[in-house]
GUKE-410463 format. One line per field, with one value per residue (C-alpha): residue in three letters; z, x negated, y negated. Coordinates in pm, whole numbers, plus 50000, padded with zeros to 5 digits. Example, Ala and Ser with C-alpha at 12.3 -4.5 7.8 and 13.67 -1.06 7.14 Angstrom:
! residues 2
r: ALA,SER;
Z: 50780,50714;
X: 48770,48633;
Y: 50450,50106;
This chain:
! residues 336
r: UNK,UNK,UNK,UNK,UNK,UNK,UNK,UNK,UNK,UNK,UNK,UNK,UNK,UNK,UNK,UNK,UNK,UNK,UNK,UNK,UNK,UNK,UNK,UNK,UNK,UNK,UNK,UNK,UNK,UNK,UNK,UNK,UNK,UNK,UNK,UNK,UNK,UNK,UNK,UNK,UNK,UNK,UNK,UNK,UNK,UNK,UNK,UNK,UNK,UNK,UNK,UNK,UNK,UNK,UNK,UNK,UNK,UNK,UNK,UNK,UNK,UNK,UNK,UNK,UNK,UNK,UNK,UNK,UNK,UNK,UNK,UNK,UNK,UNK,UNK,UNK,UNK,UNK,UNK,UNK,UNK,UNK,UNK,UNK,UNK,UNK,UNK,UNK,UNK,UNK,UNK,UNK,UNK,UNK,UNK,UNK,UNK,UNK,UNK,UNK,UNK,UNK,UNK,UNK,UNK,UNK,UNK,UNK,UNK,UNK,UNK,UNK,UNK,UNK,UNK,UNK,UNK,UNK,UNK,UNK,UNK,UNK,UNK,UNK,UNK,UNK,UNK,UNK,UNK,UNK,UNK,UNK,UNK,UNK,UNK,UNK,UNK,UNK,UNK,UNK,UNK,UNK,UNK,UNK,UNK,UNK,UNK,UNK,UNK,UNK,UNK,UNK,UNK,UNK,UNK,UNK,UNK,UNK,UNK,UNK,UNK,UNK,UNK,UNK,UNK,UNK,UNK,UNK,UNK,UNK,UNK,UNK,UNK,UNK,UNK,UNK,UNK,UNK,UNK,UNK,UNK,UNK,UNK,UNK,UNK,UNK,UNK,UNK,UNK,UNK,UNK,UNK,UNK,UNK,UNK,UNK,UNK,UNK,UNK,UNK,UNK,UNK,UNK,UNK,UNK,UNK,UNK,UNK,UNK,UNK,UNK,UNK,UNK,UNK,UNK,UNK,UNK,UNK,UNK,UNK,UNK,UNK,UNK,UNK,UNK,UNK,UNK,UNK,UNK,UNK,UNK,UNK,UNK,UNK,UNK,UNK,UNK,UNK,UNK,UNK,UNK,UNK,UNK,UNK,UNK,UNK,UNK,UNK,UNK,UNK,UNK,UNK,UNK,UNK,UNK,UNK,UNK,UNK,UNK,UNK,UNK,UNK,UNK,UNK,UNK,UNK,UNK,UNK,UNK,UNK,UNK,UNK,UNK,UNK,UNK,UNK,UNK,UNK,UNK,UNK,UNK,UNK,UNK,UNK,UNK,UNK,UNK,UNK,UNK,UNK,UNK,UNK,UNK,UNK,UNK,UNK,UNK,UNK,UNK,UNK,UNK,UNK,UNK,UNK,UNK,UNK,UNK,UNK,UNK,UNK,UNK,UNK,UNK,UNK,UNK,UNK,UNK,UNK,UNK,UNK,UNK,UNK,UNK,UNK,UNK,UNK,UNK,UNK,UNK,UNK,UNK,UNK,UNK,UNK,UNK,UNK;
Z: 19098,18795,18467,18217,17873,17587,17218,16867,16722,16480,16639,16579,16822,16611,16209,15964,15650,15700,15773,16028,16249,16231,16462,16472,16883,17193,17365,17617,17518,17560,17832,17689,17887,17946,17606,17437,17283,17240,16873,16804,16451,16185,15907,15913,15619,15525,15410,15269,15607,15741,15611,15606,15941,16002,15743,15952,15700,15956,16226,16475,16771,16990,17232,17309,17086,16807,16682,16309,16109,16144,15929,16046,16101,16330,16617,16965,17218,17531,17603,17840,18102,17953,17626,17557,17633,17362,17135,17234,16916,16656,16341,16245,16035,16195,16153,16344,16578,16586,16565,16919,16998,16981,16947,16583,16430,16350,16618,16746,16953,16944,17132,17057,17125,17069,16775,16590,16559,16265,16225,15910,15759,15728,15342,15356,15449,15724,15457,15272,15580,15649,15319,15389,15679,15569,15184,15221,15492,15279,14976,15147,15283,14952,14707,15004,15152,15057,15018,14767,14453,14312,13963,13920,13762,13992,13816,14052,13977,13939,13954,13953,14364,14696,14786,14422,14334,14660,14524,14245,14366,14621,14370,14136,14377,14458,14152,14001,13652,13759,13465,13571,13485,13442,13340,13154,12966,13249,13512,13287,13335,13682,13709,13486,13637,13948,13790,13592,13263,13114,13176,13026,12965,13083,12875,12616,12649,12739,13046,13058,12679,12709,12972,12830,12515,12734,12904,12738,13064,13355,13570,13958,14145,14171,14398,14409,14429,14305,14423,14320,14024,13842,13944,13589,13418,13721,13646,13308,13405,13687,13630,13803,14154,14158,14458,14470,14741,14743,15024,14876,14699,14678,14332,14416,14812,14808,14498,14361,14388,14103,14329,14055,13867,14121,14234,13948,13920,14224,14318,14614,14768,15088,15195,15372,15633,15764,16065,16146,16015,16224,16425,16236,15898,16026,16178,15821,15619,15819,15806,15421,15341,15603,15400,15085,15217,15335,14990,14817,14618,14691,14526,14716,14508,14738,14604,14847,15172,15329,15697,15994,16049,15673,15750,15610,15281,15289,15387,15114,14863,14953,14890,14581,14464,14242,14308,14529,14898,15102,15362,15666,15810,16181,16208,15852,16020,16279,16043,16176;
X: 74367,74455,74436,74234,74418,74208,74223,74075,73806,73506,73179,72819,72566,72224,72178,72159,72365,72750,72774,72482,72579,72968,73210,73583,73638,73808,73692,73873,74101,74017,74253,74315,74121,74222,74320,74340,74586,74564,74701,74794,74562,74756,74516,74111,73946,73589,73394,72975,72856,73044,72818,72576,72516,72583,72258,72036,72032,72191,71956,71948,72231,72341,72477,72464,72766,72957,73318,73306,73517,73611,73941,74252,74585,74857,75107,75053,75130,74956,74870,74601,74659,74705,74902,75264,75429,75678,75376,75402,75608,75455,75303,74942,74680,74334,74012,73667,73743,73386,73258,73019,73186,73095,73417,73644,73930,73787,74011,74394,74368,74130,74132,74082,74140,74487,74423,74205,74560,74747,75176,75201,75520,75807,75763,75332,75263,74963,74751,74786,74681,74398,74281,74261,74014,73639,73708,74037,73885,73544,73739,73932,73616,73470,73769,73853,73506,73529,73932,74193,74128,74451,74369,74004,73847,73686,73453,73467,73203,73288,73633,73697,73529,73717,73615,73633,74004,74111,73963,74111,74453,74401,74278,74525,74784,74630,74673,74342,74260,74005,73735,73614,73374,73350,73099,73397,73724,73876,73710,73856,74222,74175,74075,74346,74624,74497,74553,74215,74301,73999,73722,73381,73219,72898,72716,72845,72828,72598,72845,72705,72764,73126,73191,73114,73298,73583,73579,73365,73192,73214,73329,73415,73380,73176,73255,72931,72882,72531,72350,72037,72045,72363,72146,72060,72403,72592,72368,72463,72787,72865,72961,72756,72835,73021,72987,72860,72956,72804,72840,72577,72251,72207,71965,71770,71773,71493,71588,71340,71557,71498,71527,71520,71772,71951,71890,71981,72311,72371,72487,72571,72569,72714,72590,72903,72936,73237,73175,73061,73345,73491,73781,73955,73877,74004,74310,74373,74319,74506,74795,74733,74705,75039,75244,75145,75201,75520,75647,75513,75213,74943,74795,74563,74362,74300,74062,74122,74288,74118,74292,74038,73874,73749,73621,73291,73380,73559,73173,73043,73284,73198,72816,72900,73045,73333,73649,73905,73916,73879,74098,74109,74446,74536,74848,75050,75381,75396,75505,75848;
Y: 22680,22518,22724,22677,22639,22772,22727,22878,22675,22656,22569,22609,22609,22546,22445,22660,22824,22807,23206,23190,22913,22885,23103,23112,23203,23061,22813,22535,22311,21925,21735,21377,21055,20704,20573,20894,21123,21500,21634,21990,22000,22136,22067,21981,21821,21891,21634,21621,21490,21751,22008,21767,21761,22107,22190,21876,21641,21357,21475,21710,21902,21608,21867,22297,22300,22123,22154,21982,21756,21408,21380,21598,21577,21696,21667,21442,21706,21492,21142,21042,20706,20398,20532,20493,20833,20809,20913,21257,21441,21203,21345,21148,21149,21110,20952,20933,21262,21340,21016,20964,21340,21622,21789,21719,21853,22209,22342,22378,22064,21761,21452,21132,20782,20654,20382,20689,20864,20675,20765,21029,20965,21214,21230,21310,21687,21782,21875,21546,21403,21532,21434,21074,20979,20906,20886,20674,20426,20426,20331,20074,19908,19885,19773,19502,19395,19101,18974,19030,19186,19062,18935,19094,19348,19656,19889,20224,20441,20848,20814,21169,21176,21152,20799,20659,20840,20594,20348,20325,20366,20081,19851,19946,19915,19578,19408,19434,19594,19903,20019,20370,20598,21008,21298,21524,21438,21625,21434,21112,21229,21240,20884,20768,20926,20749,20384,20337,20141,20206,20532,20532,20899,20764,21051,20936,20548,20261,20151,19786,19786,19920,19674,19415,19514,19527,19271,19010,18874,19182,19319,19095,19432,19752,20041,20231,20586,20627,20325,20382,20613,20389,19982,19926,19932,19782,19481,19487,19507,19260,18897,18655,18628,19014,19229,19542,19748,20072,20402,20657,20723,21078,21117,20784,20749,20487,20248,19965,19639,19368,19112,18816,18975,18999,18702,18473,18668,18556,18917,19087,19422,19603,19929,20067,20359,20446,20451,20143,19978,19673,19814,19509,19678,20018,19924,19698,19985,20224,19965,19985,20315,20374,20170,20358,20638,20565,20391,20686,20515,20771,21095,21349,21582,21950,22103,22405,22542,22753,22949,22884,23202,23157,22783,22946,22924,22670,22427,22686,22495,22113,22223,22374,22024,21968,21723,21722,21774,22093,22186,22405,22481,22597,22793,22611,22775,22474,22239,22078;
């Protein structure tokens, strides 16, 4: 008889409040299928949807039970048929572990298929990592939609956020000149130090009006993070014929488009989820943010680590809100 081989994990087994639903126990670990690799998780990220879905909000239990978290990042330990063996011993970063599963990186071993497993350079710790996933592949989608930026000016909305800190660095890194905005002066230090030449306290300012102060005819670029509640000054702020591409809408979820405005602009906008990014655009912006990582280029802001059997508070902190990403770590000691 072949013996089971069990693991610790976070699960939940109905919706609810963080300290009703989630529990820290044993459960079995996951044997790696064709095209898949099994990683030994060293550090989980938390993201909103994370505890978004965990509350309901993106619909209901798709199965009895539910390990959380998408981003991660760890050790290949086992390789399922079809996947070079040599894998086995590589540190990675990870992305879309509980995308169509039901099983993510909450736990001391997740599988998942082999491309989903990106090399982590020598120089990047776990926890860095496992900050990178949704916001890093979000912000890649949006800075590079639609080609180079190399040359052009990117506004990037709430600099200070996961997705738009990326963002900036990419575009930065990219060659374009990136205009930001921010709620705080500390907020505004965060998205300079990331590469934004210019922030706008947008309590403070008109942004359109600053903009185009600025820059005398717009901006080529938006990065959106409040699509609805922030359409009025992004079309005083875009040139004719920018691109708007936009991945949430949380104060305005059902916007009023002024379609002739928009129109005559001849302006266009991308709604973009993650997860439904072309494998093309994935495995480009896992290239990307690899070779960042690797020359060095790239800042992570943790808000928070958190040790698994506290993974609790840890959702309890992405609710609350703030900046910076939230971390769960399994067993920190393993790091080679």
């Amino acid at each position: 008889m072949t013996r089971v081989e069990l693991m610790r994990a976070a699960s939940y087994t109905s919706q609810g409040a963080a300290r009703d639903v989630l529990r820290v126990g044993e459960l079995e670990a996951p044997v790696p299928g064709p095209g898949e690799v099994r990683v030994g998780v060293h550090a989980s990220g938390v993201n909103p949807v994370d505890v978004k879905r965990r509350l309901g909000g993106r619909g209901g239990m798709t199965s009895d039970l539910v390990i959380p978290h998408f981003d991660g990042a760890g050790v290949i330990d086992d390789v399922g048929p079809g996947v070079d063996g040599a894998r086995v011993g590589e540190r990675v970063w990870l992305y879309d572990a509980q995308w169509q599963s039901d099983f993510g990186t909450a736990a001391e071993f997740v599988t998942v298929p082999d491309r989903c497993a990106v090399r982590l350079p020598a120089a990047a710790t776990f926890v860095e990592g496992a900050c990178l996933g949704v916001p890093a592949l979000t912000a890649h989608r949006c800075v590079f939609r639609d080609g180079s930026v190399d040359g052009k000016t990117v506004l990037v909305t709430g600099g200070a956020g996961a997705v738009a800190n990326y963002a900036i660095q990419f575009a930065s890194l990219s060659g374009a000149r990136v205009i930001s905005t921010a709620s705080s002066d500390e907020k505004a230090a965060v998205a300079s130090s990331a590469g934004a030449e210019l922030v706008i306290d947008y309590r403070r300012e008109d942004v359109a009006t600053r903009i185009l102060e600025d820059t005398g005819d717009g901006v080529d670029r938006i990065v959106e993070v409040e699509f609805g509640g922030n359409l009025e000054a992004a079309l005083g702020a875009a040139k004719p014929g920018a691109v708007i591409s936009t991945y949430a809408s949380e104060t305005e979820p059902r916007p009023a488009i002024p379609f002739y405005a928009m129109m005559y602009r001849s302006l266009s906008v991308h709604f973009e989820l993650v997860f439904m990014m072309p494998e093309s655009a994935k495995t480009r912006a896992a290239s990307d943010i690899s070779r960042w990582l690797d020359e060095g280029c790239l800042t992570h802001r943790v808000a928070a680590t958190y040790p698994l059997a506290d993974i609790a508070a840890a959702h309890e902190a992405v609710e609350a809100g703030g900046s910076g990403k939230v971390i769960v770590e399994l067993e920190g000691d393993r790091e080679p």
